[in-house]
N, C-alpha and C positions, 0 to 999 in steps of 0.2 A: 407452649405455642411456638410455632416456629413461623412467624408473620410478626411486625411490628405496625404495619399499615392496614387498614381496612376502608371499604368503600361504603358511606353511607348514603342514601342520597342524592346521587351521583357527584360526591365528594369525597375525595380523601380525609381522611382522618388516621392520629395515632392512634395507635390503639387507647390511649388514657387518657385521649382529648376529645374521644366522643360526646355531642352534645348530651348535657344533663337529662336523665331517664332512659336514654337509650344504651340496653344491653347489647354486649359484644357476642352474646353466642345468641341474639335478635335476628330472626329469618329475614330482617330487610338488612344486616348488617352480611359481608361479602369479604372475608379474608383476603391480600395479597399475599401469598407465597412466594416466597425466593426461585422458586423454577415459573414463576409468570413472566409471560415475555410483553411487554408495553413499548410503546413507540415514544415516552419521555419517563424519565423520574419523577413518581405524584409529590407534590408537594401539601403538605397538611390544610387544611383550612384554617383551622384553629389557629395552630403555634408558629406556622411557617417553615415547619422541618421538611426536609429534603429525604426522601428516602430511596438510597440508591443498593438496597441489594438483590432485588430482582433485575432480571436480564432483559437486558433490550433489543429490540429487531434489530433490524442492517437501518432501518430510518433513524431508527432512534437514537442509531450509535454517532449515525452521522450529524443529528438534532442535536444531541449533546457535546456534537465538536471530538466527538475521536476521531473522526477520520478528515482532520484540519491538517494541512503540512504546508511551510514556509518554504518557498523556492525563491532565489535571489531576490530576499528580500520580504517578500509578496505572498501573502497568505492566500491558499487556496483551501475551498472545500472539497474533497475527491467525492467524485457522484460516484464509480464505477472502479474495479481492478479485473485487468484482463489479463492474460497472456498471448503473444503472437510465438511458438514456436517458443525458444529458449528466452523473449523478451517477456519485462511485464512493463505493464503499461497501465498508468492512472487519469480515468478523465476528470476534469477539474468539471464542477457547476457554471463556469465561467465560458464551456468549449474547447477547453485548450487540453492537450493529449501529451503527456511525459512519458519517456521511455528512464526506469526507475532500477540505478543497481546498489551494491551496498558501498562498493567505489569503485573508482576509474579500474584499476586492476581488473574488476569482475566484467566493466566494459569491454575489455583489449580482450580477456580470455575469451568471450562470446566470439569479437572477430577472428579471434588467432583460431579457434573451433570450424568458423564457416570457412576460410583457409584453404587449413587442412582438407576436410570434408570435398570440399573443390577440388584440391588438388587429386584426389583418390578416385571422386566420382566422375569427373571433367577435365580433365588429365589438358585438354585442349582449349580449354575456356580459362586454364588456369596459368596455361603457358602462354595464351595472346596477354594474359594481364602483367605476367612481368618478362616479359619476350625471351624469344627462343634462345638466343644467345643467349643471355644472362643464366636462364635454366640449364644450357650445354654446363656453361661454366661451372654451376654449382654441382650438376651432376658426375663431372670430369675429379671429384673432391677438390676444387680450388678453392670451397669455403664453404661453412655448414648453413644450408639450407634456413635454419634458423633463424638465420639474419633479415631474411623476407618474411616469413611470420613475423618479428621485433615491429620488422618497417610496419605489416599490416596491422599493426595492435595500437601503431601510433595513430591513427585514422579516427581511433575514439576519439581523441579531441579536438579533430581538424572536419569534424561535421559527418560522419560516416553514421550517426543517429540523428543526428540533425544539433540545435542548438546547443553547446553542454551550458548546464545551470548550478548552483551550488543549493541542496538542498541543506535550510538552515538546523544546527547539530539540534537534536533533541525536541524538533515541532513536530515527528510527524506521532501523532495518536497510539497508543496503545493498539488499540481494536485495529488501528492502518497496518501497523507493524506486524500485526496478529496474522492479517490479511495478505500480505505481501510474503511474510516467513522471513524477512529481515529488515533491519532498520536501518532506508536509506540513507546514502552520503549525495549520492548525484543524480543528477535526474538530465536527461535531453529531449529538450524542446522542439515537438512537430511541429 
């Protein structure tokens, strides 16, 4: 058998905790398989066991607290994981919207990318933001260029995503992590 739970009922039961007289291969008895997908882990009637090896929806994951993550502090539940463009972004059950990276680092790379990207595509929108002089300068090689991407990269933590937050090491969920493709360090507050 590759099931240990069965429904009798409309009850869980162990397989070995079926009430007395009723058989297990009984047309009212109803196998859980490990590829069922449920919106909680049944819990037995009988013994009180937990049986958590079949899979659970995206509700269920979130019912059982996967996708729970501590931000300064503060536990939140994530209803949602989006991405805007190169951002991802988690909505809390509470309204509240974090822009979510693995850390500061991968924040700055994001801006020092849109930068760039400006500087290539908007050659003129990129020279009013750090003025014409200064770009003469850099362009004359009186200093590598770089040094305005560095300044732009510092912006991640003077509000350039909005609030930064510390997300707490090791609260955010398995199934969150699974979801995101990394396990966040920081997170900023819309």
């Amino acid at each position: 058998m590759n099931f240990d739970c069965v429904v009798y009922g409309c009850s869980h039961y162990c397989n070995e905790c079926l009430p007395d007289g009723v058989d297990i291969n009984s047309d009212e008895v109803f196998p859980v398989f490990s590829t069922t997908e449920l919106d909680y882990y049944p819990v037995c009637e009988e013994c009180g066991e937990q049986h958590t090896y079949m899979t659970l929806t995206t509700e269920g994951r979130r019912n059982e607290g996967f996708w729970d993550i501590e931000i300064d502090g503060k536990s939140y539940r994530v209803e949602d994981v989006t991405t805007e463009g190169d951002l991802t972004v988690i909505e809390t059950e509470d309204g509240y919207d974090f822009i979510v990276f693995e850390s500061l680092e991968d924040a700055e790379d994001i801006i020092e990318e849109h930068y760039k990207e400006l500087a290539v595509n908007d050659p003129q929108e990129f020279a009013a933001l750090i003025g014409v002089d200064r770009l003469v300068f850099y362009a004359l090689g009186n200093a590598d260029i770089q040094e305005v991407f560095n300044e732009f990269r510092n912006q991640a933590s003077n509000g350039y995503f909005g609030n930064e937050c510390t997300v707490t090491e090791d609260t955010a969920g398995e199934d969150l992590r699974d979801e995101l493709g990394f396990d966040p360090g920081i997170a900023f507050k819309r």
